[in-house]
Backbone bond lengths (Angstrom), bond angles and torsions (degrees), N, CA, C in turn:
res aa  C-N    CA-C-N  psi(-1)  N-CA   C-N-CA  omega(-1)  CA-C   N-CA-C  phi
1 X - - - 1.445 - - 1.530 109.41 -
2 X 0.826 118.71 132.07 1.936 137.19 -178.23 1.591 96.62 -90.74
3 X 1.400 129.96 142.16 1.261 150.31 -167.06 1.385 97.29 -153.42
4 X 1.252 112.75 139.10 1.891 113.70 165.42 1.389 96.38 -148.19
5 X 1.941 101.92 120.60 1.572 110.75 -169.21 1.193 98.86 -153.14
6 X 1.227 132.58 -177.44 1.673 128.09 -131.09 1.930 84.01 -104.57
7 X 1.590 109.38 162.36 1.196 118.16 -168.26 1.616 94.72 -97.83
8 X 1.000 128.89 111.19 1.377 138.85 158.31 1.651 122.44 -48.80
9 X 1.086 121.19 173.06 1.539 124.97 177.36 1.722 102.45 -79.26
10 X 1.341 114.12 -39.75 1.542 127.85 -164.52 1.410 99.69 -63.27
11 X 1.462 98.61 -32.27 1.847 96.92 -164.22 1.616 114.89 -83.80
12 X 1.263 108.85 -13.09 1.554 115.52 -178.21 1.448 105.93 -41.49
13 X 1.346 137.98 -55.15 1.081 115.86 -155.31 1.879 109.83 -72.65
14 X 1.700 112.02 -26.91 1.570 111.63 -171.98 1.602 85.28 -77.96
15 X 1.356 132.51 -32.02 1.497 104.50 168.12 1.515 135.55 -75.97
16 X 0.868 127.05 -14.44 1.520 159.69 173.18 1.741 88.65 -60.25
17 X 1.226 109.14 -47.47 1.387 92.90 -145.61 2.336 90.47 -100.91
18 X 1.394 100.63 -8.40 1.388 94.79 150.86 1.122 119.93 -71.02
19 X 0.711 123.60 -47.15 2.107 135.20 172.75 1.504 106.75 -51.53
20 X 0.842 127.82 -22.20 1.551 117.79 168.14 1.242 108.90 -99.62
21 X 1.223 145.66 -13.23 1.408 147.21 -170.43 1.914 97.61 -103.51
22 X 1.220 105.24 -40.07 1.646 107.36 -168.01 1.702 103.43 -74.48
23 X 1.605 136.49 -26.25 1.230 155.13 -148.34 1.213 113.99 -127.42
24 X 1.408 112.63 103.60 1.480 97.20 142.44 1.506 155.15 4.45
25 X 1.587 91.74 -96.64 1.530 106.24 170.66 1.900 89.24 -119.41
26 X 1.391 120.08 82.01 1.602 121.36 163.31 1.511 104.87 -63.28
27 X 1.777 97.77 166.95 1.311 95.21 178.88 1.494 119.28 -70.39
28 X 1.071 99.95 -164.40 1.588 111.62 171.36 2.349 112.37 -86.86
29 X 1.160 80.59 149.78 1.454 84.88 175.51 1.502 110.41 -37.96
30 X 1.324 114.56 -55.83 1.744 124.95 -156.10 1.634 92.58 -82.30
31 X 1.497 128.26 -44.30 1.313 114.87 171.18 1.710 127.98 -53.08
32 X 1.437 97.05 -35.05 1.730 104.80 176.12 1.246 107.60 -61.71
33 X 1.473 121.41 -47.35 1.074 124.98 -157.49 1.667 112.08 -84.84
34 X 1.047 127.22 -21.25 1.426 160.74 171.40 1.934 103.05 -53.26
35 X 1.144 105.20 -58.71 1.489 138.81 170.21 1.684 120.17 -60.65
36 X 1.417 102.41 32.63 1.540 103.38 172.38 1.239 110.27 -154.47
37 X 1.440 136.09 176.45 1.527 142.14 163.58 1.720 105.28 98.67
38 X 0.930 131.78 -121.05 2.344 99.06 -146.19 1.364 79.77 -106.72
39 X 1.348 147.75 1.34 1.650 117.16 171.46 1.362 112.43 -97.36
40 X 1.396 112.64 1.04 1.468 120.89 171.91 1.345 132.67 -136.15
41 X 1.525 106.27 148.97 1.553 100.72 -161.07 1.927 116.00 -102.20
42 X 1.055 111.56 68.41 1.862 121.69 175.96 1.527 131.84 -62.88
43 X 1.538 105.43 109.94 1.189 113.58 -160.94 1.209 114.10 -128.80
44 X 1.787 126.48 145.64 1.000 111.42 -154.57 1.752 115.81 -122.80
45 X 0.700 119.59 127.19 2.128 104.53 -178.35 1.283 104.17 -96.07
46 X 1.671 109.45 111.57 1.499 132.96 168.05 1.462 93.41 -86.64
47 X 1.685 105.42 149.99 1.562 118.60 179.81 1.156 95.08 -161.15
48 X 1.688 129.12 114.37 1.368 132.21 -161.74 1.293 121.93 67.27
49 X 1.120 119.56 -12.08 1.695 115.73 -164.63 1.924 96.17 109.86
50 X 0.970 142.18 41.29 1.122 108.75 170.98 2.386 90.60 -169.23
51 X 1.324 96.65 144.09 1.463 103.72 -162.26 2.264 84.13 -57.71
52 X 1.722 72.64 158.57 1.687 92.31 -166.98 1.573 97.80 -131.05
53 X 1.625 116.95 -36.19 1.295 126.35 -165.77 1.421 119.36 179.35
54 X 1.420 120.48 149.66 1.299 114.32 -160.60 1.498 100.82 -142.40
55 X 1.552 114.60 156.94 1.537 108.19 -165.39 1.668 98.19 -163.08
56 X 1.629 92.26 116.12 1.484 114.83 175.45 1.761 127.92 -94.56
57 X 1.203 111.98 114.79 1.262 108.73 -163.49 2.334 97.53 -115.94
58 X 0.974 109.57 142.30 1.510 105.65 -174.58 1.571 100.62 -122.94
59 X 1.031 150.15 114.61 1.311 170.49 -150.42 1.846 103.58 -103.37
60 X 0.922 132.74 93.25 1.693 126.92 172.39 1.481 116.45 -98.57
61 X 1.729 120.58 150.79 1.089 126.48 -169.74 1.567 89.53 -99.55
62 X 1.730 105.01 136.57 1.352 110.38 175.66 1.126 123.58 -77.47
């Protein structure tokens, strides 16, 4: 079963570690991590119980 639900603080590192496998040149640890909390929207794709994919969205004031 596929689930897509918000990326938590806990989960950074199993997403972190999609980001290096999905990228090339991914960011850096401190940039990923830098890249979350109320100006952005982090979401996560569970498949079986276990992260599948992760998706960063950044929201700017015009």
């Amino acid at each position: 079963m596929n689930t897509i639900s918000s990326l938590e603080t806990t989960d950074l590192p199993a997403a972190y570690h999609i980001e290096q496998r999905a990228h090339a040149f991914p960011w850096s640890e401190k940039t990923f991590a830098s890249n979350q909390g109320e100006r952005y929207l982090n979401f996560q794709l569970t498949q079986n119980g276990k992260m599948a994919g992760v998706c960063d969205y950044a929201s700017g004031a015009g």
